[in-house]
C-alpha positions as CSV (number, residue, x, y, z in Angstrom):
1,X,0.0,0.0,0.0
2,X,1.4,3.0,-0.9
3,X,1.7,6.4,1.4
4,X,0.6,9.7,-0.5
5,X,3.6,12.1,0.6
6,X,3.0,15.7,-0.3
7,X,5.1,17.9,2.0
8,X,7.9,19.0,0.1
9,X,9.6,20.2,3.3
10,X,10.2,16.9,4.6
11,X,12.0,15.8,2.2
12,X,16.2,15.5,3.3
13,X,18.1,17.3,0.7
14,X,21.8,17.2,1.2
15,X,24.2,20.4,2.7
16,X,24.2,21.4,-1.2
17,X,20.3,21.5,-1.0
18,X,20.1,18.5,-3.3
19,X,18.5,15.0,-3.4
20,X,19.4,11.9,-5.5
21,X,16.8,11.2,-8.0
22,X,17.0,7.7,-9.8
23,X,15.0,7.4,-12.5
24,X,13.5,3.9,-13.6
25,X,11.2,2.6,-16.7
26,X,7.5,2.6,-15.3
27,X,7.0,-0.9,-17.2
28,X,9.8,-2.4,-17.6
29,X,11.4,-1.8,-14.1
30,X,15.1,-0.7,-15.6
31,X,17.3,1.8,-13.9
32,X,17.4,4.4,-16.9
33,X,19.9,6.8,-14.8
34,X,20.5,8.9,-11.7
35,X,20.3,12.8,-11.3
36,X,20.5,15.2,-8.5
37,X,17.2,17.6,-7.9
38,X,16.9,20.6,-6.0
39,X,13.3,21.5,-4.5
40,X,12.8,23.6,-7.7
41,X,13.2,21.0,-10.0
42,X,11.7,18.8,-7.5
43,X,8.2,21.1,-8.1
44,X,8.7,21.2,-11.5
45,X,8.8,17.4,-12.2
46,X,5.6,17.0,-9.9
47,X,4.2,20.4,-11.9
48,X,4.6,19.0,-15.1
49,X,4.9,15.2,-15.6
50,X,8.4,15.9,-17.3
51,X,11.8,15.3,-15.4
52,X,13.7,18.3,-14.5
53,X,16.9,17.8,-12.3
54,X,19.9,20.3,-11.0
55,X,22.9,20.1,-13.4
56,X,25.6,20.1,-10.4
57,X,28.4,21.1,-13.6
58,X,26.6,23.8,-14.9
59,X,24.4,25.2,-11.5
60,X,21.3,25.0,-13.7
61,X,18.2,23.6,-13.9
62,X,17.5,21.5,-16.8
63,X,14.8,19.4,-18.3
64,X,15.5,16.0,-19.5
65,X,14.9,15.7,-22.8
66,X,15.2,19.8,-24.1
67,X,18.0,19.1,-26.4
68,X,18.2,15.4,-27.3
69,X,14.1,15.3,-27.4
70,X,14.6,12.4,-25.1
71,X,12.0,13.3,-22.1
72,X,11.3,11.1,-19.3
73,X,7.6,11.5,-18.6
74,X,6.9,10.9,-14.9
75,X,3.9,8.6,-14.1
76,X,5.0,8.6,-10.7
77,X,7.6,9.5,-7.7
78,X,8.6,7.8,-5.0
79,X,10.3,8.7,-1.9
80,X,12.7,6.2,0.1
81,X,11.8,5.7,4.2
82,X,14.1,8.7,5.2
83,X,13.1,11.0,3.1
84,X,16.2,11.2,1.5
85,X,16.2,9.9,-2.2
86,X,13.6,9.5,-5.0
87,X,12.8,7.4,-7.6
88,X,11.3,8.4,-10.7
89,X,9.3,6.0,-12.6
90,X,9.1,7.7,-16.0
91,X,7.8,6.8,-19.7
92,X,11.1,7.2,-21.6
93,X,10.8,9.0,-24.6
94,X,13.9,7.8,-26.6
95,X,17.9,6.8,-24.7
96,X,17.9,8.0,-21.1
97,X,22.0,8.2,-21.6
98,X,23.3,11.2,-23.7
99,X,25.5,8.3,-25.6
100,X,22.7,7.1,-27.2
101,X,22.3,3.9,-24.6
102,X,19.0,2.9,-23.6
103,X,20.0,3.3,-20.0
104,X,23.1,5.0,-18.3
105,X,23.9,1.6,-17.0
106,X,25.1,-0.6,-20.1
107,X,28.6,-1.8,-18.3
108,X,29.1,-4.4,-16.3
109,X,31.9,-5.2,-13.2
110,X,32.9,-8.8,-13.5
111,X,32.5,-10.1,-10.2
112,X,35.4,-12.2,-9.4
113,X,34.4,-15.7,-6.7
């Protein structure tokens, strides 16, 4: 059963005002990639349905998908049991990783038994 949680405020962003957002496919379950959000971008995903995060490079906001066309549209956010990272099941619309991959997680570390 899920919780509705609507209080921004209670959310734990980090000492740099940020929280990690990982973003998943809605239907197929795959991590698509991680970003960080600030409680602006935080809004503005929940405003809109599209996934905005806080470029920690450039000190921006930026939606995903503004340049490349590939938008992750949010059909729903969750929030871990401290508060203190999200996940973003989202409706890809084209790659997730700005090489072209499906999902920023295409390599592999051998494990070694």
């Amino acid at each position: 059963m899920s919780e509705i949680f609507d209080n921004v405020e209670e959310l734990k962003f980090d000492a740099n005002g940020l929280i990690p957002a990982i973003v998943q496919d809605a239907e197929t379950k795959e991590i698509l990639m991680v970003a960080w959000m600030n409680a602006e971008s935080f809004q503005l995903t929940q405003d809109t349905g599209q996934a905005h995060f806080w470029s920690r490079s450039r000190k921006e906001i930026w939606l995903k998908g503004a340049t490349s066309g590939n938008f992750m549209n949010i059909k729903k956010i969750l929030i871990d049991c401290d508060a203190d990272t999200l996940v973003l099941l989202a409706e890809p619309v084209g790659p997730a990783c700005h090489t072209g991959e499906r999902s920023c997680f295409y390599r592999e570390v051998e494990i070694r038994e």
